[in-house]
Residue frames as a rotation matrix with the C-alpha (Angstrom) as fourth column:
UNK 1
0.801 -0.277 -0.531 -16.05
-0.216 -0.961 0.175 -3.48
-0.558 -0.026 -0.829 12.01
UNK 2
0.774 -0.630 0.065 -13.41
0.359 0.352 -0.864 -3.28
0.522 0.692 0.499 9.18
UNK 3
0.563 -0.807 -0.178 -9.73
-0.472 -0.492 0.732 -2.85
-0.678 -0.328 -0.658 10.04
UNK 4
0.857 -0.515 0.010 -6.89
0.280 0.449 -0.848 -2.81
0.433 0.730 0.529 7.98
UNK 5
0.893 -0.373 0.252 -3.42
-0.226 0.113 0.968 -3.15
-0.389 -0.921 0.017 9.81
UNK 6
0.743 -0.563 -0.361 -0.40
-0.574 -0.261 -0.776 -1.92
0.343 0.784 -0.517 8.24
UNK 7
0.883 -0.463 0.072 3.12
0.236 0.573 0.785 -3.68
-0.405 -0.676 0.615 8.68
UNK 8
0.525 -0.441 0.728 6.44
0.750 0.644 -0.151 -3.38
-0.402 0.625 0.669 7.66
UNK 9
0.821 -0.450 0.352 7.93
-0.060 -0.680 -0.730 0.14
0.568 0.578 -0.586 7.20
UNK 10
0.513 -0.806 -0.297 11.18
0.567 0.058 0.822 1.52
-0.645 -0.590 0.486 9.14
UNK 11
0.665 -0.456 -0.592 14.08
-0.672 -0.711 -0.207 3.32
-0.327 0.535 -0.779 7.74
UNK 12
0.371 -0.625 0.687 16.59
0.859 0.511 0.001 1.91
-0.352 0.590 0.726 5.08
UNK 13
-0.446 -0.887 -0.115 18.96
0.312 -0.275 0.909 3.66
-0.839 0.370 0.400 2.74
UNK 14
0.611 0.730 -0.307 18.41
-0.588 0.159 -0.793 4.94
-0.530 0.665 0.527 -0.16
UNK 15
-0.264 -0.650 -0.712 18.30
-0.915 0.402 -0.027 2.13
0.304 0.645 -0.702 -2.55
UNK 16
-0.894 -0.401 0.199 17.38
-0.442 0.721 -0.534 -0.15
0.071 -0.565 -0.822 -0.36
UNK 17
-0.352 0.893 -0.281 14.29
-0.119 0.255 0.960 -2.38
0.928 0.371 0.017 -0.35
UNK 18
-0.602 0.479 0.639 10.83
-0.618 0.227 -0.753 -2.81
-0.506 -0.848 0.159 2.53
UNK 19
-0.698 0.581 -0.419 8.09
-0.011 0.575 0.818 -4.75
0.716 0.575 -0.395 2.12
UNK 20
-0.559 0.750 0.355 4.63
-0.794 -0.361 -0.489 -3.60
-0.238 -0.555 0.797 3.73
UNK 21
-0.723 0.650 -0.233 1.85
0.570 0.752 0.331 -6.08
0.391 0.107 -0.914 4.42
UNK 22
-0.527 0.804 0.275 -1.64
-0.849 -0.489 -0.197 -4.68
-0.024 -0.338 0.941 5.13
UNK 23
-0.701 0.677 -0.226 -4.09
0.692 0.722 0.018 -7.64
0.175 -0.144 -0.974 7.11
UNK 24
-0.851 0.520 0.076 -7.47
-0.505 -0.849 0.155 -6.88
0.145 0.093 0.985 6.46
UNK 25
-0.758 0.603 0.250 -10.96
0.339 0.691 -0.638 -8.15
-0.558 -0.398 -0.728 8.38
UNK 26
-0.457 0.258 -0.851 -12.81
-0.839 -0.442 0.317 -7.93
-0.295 0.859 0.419 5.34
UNK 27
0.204 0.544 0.814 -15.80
0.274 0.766 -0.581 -10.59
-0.940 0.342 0.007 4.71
UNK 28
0.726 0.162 0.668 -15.37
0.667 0.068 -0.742 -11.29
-0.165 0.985 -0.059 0.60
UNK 29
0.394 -0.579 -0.714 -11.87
-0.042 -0.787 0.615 -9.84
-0.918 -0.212 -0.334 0.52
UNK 30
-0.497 -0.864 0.086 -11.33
0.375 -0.124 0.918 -10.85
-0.783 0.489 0.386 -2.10
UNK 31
0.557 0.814 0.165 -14.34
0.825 -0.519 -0.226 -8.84
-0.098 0.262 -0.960 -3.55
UNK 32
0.793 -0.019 -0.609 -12.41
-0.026 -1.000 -0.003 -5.66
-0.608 0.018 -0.793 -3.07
UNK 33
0.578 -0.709 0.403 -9.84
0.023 -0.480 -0.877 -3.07
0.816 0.516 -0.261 -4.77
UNK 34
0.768 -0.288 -0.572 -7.08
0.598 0.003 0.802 -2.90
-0.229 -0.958 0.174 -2.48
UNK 35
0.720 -0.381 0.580 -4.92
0.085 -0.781 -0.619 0.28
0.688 0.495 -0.530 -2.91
UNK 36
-0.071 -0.456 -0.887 -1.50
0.831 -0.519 0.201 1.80
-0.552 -0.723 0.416 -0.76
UNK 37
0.766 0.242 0.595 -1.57
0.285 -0.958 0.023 5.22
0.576 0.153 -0.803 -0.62
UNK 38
-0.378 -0.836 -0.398 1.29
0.921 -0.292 -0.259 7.53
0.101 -0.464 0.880 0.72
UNK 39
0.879 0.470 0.085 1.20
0.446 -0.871 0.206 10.95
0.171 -0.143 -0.975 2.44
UNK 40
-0.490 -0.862 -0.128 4.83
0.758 -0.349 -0.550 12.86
0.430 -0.367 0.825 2.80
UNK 41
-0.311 0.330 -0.891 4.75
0.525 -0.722 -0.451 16.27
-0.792 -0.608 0.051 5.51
UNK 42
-0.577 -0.263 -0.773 3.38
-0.111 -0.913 0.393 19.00
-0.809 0.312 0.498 3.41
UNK 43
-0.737 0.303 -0.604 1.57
-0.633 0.001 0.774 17.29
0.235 0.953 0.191 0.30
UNK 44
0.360 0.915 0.182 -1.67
-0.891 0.395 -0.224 15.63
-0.277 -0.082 0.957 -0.36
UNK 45
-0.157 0.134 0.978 -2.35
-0.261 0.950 -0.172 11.75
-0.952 -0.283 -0.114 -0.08
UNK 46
-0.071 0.033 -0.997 -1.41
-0.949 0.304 0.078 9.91
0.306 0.952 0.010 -3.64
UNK 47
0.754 0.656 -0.014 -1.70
-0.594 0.674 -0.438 6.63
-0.278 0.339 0.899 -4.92
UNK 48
-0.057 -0.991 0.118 1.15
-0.741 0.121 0.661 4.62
-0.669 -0.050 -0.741 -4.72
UNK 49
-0.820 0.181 -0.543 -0.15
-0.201 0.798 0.569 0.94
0.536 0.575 -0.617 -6.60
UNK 50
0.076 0.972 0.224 -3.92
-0.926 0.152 -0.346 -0.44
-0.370 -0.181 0.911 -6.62
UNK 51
-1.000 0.003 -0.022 -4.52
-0.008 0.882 0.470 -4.43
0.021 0.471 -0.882 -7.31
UNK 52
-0.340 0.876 -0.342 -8.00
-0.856 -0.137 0.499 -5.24
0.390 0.463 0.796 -8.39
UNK 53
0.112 0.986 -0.124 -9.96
-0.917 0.054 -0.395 -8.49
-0.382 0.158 0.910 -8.02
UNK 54
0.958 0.113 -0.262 -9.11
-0.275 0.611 -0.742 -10.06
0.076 0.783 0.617 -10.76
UNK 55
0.450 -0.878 -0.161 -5.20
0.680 0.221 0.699 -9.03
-0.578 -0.424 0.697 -9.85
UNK 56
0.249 -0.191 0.949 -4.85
0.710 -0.631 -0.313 -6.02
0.659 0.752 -0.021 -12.12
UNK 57
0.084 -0.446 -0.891 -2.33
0.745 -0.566 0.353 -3.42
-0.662 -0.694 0.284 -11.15
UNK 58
0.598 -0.242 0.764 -1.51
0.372 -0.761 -0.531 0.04
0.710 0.602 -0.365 -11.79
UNK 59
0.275 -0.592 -0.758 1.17
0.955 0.077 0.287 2.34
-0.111 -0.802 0.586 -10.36
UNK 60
0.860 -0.122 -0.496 1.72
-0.139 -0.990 0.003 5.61
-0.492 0.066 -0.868 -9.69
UNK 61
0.692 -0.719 -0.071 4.62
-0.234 -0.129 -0.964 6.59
0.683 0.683 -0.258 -12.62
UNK 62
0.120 -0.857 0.502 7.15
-0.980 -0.184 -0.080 7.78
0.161 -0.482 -0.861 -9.66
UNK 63
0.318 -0.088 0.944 7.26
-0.574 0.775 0.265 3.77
-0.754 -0.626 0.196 -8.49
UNK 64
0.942 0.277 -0.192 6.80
-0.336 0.809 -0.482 1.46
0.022 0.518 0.855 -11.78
UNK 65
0.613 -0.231 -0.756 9.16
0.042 0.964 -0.261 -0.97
0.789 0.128 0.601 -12.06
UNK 66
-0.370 -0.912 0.175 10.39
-0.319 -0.052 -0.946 -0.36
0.872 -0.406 -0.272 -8.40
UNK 67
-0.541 0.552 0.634 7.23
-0.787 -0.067 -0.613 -1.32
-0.296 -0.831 0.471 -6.68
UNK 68
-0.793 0.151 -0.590 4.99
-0.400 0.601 0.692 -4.29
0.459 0.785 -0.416 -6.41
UNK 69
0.058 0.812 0.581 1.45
-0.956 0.212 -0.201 -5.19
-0.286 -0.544 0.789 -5.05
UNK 70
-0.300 0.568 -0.766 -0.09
0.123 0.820 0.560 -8.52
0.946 0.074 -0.316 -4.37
UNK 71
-0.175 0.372 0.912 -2.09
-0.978 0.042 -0.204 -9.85
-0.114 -0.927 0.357 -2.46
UNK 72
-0.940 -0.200 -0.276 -2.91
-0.140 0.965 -0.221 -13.15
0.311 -0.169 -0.935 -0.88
UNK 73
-0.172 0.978 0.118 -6.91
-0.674 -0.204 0.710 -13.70
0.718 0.042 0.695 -0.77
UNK 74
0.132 0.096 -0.987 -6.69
0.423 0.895 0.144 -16.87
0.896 -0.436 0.078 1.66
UNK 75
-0.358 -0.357 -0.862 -4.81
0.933 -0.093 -0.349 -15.09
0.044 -0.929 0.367 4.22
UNK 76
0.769 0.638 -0.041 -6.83
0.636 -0.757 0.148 -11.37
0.063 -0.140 -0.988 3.61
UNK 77
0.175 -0.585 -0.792 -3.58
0.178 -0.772 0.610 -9.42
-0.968 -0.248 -0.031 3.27
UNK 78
0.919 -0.064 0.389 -2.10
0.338 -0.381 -0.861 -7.45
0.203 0.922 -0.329 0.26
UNK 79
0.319 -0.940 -0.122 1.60
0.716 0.155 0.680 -6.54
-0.621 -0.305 0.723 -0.10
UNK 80
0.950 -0.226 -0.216 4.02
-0.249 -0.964 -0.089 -3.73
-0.188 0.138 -0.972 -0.86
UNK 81
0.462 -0.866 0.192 7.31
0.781 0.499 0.375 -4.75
-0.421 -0.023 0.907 -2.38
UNK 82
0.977 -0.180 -0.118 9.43
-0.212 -0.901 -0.379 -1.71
-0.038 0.395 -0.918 -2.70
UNK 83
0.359 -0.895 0.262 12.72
0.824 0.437 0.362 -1.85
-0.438 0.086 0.895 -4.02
UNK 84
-0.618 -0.477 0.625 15.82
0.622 -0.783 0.017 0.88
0.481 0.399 0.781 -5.17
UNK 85
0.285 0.470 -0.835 14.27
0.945 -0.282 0.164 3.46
-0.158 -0.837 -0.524 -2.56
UNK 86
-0.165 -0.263 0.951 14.59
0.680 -0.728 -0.083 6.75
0.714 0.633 0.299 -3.21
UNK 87
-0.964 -0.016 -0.267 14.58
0.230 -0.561 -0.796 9.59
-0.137 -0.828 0.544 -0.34
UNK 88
-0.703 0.711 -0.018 11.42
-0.549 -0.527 0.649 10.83
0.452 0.466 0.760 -2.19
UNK 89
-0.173 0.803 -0.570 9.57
-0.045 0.571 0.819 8.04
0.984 0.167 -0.063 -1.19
UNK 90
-0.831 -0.080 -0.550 9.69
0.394 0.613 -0.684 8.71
0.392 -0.786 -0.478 2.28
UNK 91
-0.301 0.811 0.501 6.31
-0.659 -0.557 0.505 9.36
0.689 -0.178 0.702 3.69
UNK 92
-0.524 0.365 0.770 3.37
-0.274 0.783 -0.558 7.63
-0.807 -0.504 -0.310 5.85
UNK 93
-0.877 0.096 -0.470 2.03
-0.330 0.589 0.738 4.60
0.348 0.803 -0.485 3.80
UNK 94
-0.436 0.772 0.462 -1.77
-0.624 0.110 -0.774 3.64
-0.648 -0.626 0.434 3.88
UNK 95
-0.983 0.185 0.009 -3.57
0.172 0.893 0.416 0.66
0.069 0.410 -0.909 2.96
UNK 96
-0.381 0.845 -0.375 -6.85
-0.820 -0.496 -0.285 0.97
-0.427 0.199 0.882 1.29
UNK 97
-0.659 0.512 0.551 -9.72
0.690 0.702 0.173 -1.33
-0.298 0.494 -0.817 0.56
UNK 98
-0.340 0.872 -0.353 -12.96
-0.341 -0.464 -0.818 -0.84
-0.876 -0.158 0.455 -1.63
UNK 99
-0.503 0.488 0.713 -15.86
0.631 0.771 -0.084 -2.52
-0.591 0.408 -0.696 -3.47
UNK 100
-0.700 0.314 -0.641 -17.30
-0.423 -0.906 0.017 -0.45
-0.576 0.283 0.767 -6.29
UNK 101
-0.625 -0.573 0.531 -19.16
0.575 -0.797 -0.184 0.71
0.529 0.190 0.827 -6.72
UNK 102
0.699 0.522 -0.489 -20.11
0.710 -0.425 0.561 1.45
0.085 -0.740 -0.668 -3.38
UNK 103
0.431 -0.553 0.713 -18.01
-0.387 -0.827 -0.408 4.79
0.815 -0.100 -0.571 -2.37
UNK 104
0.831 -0.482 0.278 -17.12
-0.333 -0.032 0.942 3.56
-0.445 -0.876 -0.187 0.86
UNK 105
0.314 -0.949 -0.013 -13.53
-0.333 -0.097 -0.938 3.70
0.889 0.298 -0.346 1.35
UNK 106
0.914 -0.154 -0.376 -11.72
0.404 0.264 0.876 1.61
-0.036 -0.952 0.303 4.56
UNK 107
0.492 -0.846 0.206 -8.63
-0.481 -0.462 -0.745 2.98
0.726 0.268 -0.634 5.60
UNK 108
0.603 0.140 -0.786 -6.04
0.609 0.555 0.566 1.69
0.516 -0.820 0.249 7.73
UNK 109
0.853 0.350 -0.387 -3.64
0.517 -0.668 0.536 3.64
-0.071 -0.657 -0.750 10.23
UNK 110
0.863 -0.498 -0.085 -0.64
-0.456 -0.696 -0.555 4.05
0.217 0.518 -0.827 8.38
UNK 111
0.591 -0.800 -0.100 3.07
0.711 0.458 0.534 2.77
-0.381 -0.387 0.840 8.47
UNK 112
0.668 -0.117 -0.735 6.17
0.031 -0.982 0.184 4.84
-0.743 -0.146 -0.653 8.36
UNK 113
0.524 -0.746 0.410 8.91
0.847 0.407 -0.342 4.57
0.088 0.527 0.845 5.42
UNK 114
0.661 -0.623 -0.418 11.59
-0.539 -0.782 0.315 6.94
-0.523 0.017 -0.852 6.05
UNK 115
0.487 -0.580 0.653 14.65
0.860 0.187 -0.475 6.57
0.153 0.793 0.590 3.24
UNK 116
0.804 -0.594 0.022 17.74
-0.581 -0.777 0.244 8.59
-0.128 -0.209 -0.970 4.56
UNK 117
0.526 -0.687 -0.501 21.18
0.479 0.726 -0.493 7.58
0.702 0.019 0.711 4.39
């Protein structure tokens, strides 16, 4: 059974920086796409930063140079370096895997970031 197991949110300032970790039990992890996703109250579930495979990223506009993915294929986790926070960004954060180009999508159960001062 896959699980992916967020870490790492909480409340900061804005401005201030988290860093999420998503461990994932994932035979051939490093086979997959590994994605965070965010959900604030009220709006639909975006795309926050995807890392590939190979190690190719993209980011949703609202983040670039204030976010950063990686991951770590030995240890089966993927990372969230957020930095300069912004109230905007507070939502619940989800950690996504998938191998394409099967459709299946794993999800895990979410972490909170709240950005208030």
């Amino acid at each position: 059974q896959v699980q992916l197991v967020e870490s790492g949110g909480g409340l900061t300032q804005p401005g201030g920086s988290l860093t999420l970790s998503c461990a994932a039990s994932l035979n051939f992890f490093s086979n997959y796409v590994m994605g965070w996703y965010r959900q604030a109250p009220g709006k639909q579930r975006e795309l926050v930063a995807a890392i590939t495979s190979d190690g190719s990223t993209n980011y949703a506009d609202s983040v670039k140079g204030r976010f950063t993915i990686s991951r770590d294929n030995a240890k089966n986790t993927v990372h969230l370096q957020m930095s300069n926070l912004k109230p905007e960004d507070t939502a619940k954060y989800y950690c996504n895997s998938r191998r394409p180009p099967s459709p299946l999508n794993y999800w895990g159960q979410g972490t909170q970031v709240t950005v208030s001062s």
